[in-house]
Structures are given as C-alpha cells and as structure tokens.
N, CA and C of each residue as an Amber inpcrd file, in Angstrom:
protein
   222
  -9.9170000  25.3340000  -0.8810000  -9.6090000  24.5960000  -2.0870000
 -10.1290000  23.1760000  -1.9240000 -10.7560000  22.7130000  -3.2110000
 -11.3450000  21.2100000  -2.7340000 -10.1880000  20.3930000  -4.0300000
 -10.1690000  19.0600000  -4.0220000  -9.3390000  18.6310000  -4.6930000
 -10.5430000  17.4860000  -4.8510000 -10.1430000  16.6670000  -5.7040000
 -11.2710000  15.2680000  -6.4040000 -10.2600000  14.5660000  -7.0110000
  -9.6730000  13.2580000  -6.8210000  -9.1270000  12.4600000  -7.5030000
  -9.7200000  11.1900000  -7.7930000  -9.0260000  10.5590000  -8.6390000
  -9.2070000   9.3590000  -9.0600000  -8.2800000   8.1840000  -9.6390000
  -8.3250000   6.9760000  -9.1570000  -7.4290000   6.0390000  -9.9040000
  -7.6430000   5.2300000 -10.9860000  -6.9750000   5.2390000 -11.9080000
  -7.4810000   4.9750000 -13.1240000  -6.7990000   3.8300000 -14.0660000
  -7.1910000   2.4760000 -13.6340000  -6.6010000   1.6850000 -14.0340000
  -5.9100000   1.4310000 -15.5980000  -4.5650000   1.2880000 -15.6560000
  -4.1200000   1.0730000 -17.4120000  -5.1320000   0.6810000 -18.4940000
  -4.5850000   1.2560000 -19.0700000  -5.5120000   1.2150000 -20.3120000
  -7.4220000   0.9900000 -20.4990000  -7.1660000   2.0270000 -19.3340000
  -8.6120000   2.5250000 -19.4490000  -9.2430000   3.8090000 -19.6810000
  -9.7790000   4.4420000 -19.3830000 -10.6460000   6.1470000 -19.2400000
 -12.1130000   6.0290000 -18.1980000 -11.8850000   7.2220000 -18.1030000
 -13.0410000   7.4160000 -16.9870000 -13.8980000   9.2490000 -17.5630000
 -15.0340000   9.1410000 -17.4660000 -15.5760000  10.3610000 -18.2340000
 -15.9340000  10.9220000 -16.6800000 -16.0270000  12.3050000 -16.9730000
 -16.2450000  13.4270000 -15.3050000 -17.2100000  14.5780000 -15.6880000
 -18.0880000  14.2770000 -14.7450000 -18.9300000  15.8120000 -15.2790000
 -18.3690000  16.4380000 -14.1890000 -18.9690000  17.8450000 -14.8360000
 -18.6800000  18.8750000 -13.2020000 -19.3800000  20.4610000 -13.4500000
 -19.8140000  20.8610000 -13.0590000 -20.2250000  22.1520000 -12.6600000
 -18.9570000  23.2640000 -12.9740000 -18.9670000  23.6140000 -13.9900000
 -17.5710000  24.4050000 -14.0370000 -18.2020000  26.0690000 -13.7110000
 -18.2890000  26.4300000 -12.5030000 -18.5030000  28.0090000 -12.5200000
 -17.5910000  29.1450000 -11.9950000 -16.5820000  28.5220000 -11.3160000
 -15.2590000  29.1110000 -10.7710000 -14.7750000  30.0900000 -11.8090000
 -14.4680000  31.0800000 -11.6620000 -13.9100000  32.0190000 -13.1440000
 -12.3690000  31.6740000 -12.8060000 -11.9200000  31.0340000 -13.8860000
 -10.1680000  31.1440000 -14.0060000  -9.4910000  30.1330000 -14.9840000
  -8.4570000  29.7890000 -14.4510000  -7.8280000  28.8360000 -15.0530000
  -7.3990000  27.4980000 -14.6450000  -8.0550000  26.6410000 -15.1150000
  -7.9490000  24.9060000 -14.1580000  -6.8010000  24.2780000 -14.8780000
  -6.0240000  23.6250000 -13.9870000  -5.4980000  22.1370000 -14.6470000
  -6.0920000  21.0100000 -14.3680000  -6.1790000  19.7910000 -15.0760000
  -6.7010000  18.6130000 -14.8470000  -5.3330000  17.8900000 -15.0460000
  -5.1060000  17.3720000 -14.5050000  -3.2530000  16.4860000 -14.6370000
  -3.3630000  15.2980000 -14.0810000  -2.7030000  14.2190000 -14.0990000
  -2.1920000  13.1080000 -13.2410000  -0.7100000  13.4640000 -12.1610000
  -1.0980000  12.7610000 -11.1020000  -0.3960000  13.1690000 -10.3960000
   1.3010000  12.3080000 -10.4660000   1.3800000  11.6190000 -11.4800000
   2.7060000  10.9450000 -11.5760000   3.4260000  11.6590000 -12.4860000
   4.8580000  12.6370000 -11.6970000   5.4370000  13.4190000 -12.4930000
   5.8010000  13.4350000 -14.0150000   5.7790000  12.2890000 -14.3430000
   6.7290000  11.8150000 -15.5900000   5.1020000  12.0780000 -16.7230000
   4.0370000  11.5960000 -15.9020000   2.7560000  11.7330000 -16.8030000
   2.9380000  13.4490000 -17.3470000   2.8420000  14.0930000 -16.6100000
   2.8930000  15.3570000 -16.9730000   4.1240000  15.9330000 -17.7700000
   5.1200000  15.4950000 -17.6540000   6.0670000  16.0140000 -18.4360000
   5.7530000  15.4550000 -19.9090000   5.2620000  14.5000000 -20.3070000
   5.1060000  13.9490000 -21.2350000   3.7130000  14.8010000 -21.7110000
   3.0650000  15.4070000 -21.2180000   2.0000000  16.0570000 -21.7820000
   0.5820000  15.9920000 -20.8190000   0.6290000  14.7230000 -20.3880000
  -0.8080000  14.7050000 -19.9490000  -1.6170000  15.5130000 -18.8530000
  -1.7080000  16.7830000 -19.0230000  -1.8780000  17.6990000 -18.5990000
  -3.1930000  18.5530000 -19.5210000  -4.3130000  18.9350000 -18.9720000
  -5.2280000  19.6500000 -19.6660000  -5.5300000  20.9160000 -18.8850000
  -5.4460000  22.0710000 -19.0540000  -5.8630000  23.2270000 -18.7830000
  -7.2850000  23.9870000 -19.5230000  -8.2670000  24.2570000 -18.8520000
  -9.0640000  25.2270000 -19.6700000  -9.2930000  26.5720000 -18.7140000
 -10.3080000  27.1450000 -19.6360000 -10.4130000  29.0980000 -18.9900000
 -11.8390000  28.6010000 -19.1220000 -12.0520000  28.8130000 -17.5680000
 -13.7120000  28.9240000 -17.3590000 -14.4020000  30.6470000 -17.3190000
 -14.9030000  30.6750000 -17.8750000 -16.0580000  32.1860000 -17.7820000
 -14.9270000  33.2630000 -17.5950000 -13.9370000  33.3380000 -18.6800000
 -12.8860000  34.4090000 -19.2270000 -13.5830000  35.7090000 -19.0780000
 -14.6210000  35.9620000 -19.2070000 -15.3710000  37.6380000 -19.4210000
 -15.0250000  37.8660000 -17.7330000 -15.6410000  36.7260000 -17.0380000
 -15.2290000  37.3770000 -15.5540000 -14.1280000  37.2910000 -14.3690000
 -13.1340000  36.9030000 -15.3690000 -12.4170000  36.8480000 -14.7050000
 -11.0940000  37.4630000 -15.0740000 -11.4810000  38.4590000 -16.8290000
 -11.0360000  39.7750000 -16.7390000 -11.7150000  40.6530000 -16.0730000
 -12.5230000  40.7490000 -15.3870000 -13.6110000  41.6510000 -14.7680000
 -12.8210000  41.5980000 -13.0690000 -12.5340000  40.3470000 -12.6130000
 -11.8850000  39.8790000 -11.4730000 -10.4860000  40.6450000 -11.4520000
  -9.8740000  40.4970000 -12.6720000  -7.9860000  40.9110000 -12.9570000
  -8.1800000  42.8670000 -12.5980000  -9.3900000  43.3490000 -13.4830000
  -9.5940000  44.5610000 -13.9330000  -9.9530000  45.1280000 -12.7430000
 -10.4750000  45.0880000 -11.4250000 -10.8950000  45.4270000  -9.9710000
 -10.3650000  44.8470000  -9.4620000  -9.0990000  44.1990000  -9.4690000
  -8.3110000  44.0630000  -8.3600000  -7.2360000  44.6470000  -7.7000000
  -7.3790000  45.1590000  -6.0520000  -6.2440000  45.7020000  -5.5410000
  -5.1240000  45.9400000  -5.9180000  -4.6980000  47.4740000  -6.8010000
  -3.4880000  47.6590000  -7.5700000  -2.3180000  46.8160000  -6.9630000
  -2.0850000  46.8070000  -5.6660000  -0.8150000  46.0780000  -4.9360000
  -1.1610000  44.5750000  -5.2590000  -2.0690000  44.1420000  -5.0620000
  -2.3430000  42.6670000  -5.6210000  -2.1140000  42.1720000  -6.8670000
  -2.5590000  43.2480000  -8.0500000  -2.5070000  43.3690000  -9.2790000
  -0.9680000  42.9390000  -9.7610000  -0.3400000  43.8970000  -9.3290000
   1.2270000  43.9490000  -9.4210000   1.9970000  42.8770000  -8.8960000
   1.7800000  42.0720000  -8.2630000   2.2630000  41.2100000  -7.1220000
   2.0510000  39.9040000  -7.9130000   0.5450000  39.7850000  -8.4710000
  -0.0100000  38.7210000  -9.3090000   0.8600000  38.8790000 -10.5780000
   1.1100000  40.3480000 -11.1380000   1.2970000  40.3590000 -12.3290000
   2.8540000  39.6250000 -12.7110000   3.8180000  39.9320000 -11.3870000
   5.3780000  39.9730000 -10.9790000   5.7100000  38.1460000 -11.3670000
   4.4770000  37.4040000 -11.1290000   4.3430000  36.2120000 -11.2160000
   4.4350000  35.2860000 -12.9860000   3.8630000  36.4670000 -13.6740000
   3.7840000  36.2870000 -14.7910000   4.6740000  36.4860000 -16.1090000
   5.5720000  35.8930000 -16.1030000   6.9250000  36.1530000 -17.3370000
   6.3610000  37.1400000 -19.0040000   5.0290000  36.3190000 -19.2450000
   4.4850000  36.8950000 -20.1450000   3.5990000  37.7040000 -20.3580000
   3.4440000  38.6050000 -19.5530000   2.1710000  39.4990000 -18.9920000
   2.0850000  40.4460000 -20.0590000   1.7960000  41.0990000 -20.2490000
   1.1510000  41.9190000 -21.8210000   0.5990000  42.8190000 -21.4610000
C-alpha cells in the first residue's frame, strides 16, 4: 500500500494528478477526524468493469468473507 499526503494551508486548494489504474474503490479524505465527519471525504470507482471481473473470480471462501463485510450486499 503506498499512501501520498499533503498539507494544505487554510483557505487554500491544491490540484493532484494521478494515474488512476488500480480497479476499486478510493477514498481521498483529510486526515482530521472532525473534517470527515463533516463531509470532506471523496470516494470514486476506478475501472468498475474490472473489478466486477476481480469480485466475479474470486475464491468462493474469499468471496463470502469479503461479502460478510458488507451490510448492503445485493
């Protein structure tokens, strides 16, 4: 796992490129609890086709184990 942070002085912004090819689901967050409860939290789904392809061939015992994790699983 690699991690990348940054400090980001008040009342400013900072723009980020990045190579998104990982298939899944990212958060981008600040790490000061209260930031996140309040919202500032961004999630996206990188390359969704393969990473139902990833869910769909994975080790039934894994499958289940992953799935046990999930309140809303469908």
């Amino acid at each position: 796992m690699r991690r990348d942070t940054l400090t980001i002085p008040g009342l400013s912004h900072v723009v980020i490129h990045f190579l998104a090819d990982n298939p899944g689901i990212w958060a981008l967050h600040c790490h000061v609890a209260w930031h996140m409860e309040a919202g500032m939290l961004l999630t996206f789904l990188e390359r969704p086709d393969d990473l139902k392809h990833l869910v769909h061939d994975m080790n039934p015992s894994t499958k289940q184990l992953s799935i046990s994790f999930c309140s809303d699983y469908r």
